[in-house]
One Martini backbone bead per residue (centre of mass of N, CA, C, O) as a GRO file, in nm:
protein
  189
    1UNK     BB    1  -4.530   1.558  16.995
    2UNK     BB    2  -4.250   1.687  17.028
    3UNK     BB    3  -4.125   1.448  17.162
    4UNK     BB    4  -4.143   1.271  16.912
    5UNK     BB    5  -4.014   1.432  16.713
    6UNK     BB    6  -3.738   1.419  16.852
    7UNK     BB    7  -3.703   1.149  16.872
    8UNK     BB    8  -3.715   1.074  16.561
    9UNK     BB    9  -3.498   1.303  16.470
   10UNK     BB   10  -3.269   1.185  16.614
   11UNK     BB   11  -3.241   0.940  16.460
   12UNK     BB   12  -3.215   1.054  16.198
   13UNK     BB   13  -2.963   1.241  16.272
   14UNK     BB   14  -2.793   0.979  16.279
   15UNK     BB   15  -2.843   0.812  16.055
   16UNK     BB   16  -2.702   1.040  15.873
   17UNK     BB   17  -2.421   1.021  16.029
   18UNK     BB   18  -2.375   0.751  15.939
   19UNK     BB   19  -2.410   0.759  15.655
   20UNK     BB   20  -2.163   0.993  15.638
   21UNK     BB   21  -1.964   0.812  15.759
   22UNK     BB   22  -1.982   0.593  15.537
   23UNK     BB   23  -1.904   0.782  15.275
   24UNK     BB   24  -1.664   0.849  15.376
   25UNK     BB   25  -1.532   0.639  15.436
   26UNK     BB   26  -1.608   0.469  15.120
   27UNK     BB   27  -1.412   0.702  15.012
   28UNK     BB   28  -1.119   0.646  15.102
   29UNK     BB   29  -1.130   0.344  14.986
   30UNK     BB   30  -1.122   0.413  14.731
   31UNK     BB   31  -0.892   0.600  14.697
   32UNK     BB   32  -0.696   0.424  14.786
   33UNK     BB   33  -0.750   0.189  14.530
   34UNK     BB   34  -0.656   0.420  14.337
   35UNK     BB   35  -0.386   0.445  14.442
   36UNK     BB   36  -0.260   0.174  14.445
   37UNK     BB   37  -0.329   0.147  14.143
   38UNK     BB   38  -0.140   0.328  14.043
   39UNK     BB   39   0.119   0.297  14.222
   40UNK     BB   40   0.142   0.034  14.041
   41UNK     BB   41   0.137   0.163  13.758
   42UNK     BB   42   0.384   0.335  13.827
   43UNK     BB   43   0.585   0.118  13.880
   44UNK     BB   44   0.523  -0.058  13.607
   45UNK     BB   45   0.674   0.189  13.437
   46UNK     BB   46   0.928   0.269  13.572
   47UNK     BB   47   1.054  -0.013  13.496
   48UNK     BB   48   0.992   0.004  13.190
   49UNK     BB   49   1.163   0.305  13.203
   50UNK     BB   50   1.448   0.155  13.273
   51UNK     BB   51   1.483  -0.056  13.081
   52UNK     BB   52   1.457   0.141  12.826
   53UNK     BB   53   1.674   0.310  12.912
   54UNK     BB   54   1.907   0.078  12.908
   55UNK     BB   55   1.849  -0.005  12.671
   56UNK     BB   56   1.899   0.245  12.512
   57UNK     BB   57   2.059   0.417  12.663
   58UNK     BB   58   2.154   0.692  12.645
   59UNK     BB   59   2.267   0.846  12.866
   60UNK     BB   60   2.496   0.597  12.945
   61UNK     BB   61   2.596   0.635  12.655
   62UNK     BB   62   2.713   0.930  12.720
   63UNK     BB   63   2.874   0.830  12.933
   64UNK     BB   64   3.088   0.656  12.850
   65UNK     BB   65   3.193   0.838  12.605
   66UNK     BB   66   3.275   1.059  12.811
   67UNK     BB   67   3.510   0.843  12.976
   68UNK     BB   68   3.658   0.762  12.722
   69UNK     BB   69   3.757   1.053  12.629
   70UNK     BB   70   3.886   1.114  12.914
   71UNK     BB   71   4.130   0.894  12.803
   72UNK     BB   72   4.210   1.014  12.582
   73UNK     BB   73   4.276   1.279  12.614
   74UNK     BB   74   4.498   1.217  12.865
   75UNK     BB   75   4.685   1.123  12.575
   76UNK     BB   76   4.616   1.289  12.321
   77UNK     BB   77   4.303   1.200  12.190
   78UNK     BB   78   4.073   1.201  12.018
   79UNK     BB   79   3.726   1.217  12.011
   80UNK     BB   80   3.496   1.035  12.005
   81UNK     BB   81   3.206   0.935  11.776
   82UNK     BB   82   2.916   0.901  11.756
   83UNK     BB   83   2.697   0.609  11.617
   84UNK     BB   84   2.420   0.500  11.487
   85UNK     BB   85   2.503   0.224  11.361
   86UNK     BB   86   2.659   0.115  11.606
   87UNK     BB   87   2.462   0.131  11.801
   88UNK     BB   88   2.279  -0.065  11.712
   89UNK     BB   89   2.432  -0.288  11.676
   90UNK     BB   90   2.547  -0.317  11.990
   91UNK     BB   91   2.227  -0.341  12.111
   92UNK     BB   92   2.199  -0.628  11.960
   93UNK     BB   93   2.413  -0.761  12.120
   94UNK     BB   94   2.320  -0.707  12.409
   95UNK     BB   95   2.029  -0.845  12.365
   96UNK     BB   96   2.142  -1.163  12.287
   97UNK     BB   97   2.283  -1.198  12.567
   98UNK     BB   98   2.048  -1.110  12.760
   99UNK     BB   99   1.891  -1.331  12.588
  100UNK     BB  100   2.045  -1.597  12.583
  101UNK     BB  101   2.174  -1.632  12.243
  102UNK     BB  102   2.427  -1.568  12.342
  103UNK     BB  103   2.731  -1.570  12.440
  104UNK     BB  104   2.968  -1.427  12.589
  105UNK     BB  105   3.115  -1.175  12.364
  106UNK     BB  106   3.237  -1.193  12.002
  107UNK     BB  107   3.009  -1.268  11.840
  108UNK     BB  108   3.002  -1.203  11.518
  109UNK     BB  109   3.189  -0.935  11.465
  110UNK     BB  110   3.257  -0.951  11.170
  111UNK     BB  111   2.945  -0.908  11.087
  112UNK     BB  112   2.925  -0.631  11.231
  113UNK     BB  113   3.195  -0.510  11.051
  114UNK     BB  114   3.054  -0.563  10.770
  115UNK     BB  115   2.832  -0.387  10.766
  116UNK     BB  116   2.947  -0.122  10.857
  117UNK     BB  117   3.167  -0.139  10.604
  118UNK     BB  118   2.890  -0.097  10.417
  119UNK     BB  119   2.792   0.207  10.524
  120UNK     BB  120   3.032   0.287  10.635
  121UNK     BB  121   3.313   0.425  10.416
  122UNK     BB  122   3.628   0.377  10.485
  123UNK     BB  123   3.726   0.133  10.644
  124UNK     BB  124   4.034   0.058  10.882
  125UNK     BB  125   3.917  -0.042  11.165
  126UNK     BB  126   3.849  -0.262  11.420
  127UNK     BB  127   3.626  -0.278  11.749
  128UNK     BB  128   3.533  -0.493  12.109
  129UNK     BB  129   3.347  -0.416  12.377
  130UNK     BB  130   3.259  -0.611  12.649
  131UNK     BB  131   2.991  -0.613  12.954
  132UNK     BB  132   2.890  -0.697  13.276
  133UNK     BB  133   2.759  -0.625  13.585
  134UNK     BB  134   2.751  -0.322  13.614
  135UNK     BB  135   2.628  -0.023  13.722
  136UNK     BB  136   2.812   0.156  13.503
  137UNK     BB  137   2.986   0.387  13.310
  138UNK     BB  138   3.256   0.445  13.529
  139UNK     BB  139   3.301   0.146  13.577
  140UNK     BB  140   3.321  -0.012  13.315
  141UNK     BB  141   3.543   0.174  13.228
  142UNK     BB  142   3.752   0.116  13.473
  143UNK     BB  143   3.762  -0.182  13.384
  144UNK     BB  144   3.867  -0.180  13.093
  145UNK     BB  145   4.135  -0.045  13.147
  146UNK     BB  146   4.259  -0.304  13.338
  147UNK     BB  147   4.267  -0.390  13.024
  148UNK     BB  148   4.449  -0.415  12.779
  149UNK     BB  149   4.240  -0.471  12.533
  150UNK     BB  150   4.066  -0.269  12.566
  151UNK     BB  151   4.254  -0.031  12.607
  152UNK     BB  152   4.354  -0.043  12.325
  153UNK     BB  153   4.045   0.016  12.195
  154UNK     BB  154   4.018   0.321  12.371
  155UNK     BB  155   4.311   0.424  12.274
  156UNK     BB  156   4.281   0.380  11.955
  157UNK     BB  157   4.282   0.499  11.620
  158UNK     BB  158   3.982   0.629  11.600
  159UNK     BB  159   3.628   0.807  11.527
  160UNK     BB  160   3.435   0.558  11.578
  161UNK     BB  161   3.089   0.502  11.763
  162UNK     BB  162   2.924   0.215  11.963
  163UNK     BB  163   2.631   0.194  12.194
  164UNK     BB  164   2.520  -0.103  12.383
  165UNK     BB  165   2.240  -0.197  12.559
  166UNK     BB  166   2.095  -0.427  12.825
  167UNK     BB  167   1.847  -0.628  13.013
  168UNK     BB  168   1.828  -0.896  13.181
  169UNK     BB  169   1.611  -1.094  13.414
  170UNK     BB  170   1.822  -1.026  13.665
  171UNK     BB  171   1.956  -0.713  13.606
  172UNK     BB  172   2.173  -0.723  13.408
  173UNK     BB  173   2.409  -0.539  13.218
  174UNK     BB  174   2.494  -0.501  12.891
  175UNK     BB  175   2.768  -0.438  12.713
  176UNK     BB  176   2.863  -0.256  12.399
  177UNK     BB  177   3.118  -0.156  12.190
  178UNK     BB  178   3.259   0.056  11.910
  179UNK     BB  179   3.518   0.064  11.659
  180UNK     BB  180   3.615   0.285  11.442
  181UNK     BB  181   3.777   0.387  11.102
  182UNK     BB  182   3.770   0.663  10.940
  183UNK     BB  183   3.804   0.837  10.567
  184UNK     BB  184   3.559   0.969  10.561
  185UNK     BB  185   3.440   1.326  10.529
  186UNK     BB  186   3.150   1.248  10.705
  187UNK     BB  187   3.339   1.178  11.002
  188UNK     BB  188   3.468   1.428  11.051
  189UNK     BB  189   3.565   1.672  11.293
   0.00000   0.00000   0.00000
């Protein structure tokens, strides 16, 4: 009797290991699903993520600003001060290029210094750098500069700015600077 308990209980002690070692397999099966699906949306988060920081870019266009005030201050030139109002228009105009509603270039500009001289007040002078599939903003900014027109407008006499950014479907970003001079004094320095 105790011979056939011990060979039925033996059975049933493997049958019990079989078991849990299926439990524990389809334990980290889980897990792994689990992780797998995890690690794919924080992937498209990621994504949507990098995308949406060069949509708004304030970090990018805080560095474009940086480097631009960095060529005006080494000609002893004030720095430029962002705007919130330039950066709407600037983003607005970056993202029409980029789901090419408009080819690139400075379509419309006149209508967007016309905006900007109807909020911000007292302005005589407006200007506007545009540029594409460029890596950053030390990048973007180092070319502007070996351009004569660009350059003219980031050393010109402004004393407000907007940046804005888009990223096209090919992940290509497209950027748009704007310059104004206002002598209006909730914008001076």
């Amino acid at each position: 009797m105790l011979k056939i308990f011990a060979k039925y209980a033996g059975k049933f002690c493997i049958e019990i290991n079989k078991r849990l070692k299926m439990k524990k397999i389809l334990s980290v099966a889980n897990a792994l699903i689990v992780l797998s699906f995890l690690s794919l949306f924080h992937s498209e988060a990621a994504a949507k993520s990098t995308q949406e920081n060069v949509e708004t870019g304030s970090s990018m266009e805080k560095a474009i600003l940086y480097y631009v005030n960095q060529y005006r201050a080494q000609k002893g030139l004030p720095a430029l001060k962002m705007n919130k109002q330039m950066s709407r228009e600037a983003e607005i105009h970056s993202r029409e290029m980029a789901a090419h509603k408009i080819s690139f270039g400075h379509k419309d500009f006149n209508k967007r210094i016309k905006r900007l001289f109807a909020e911000i007040k007292d302005c005589r002078g407006g200007a506007e750098n545009v540029a594409y599939n460029y890596k950053g903003a030390q990048d973007v900014v180092k070319n502007w500069m070996t351009s004569r027109g660009h350059r003219r407008n980031i050393l010109g006499h402004y004393n407000l700015t907007g940046i804005g950014l888009a990223r096209d479907s090919k992940g290509k970003i497209y950027f748009t600077q704007i310059f104004l001079k206002t002598d209006n004094p909730a914008y001076k320095h």
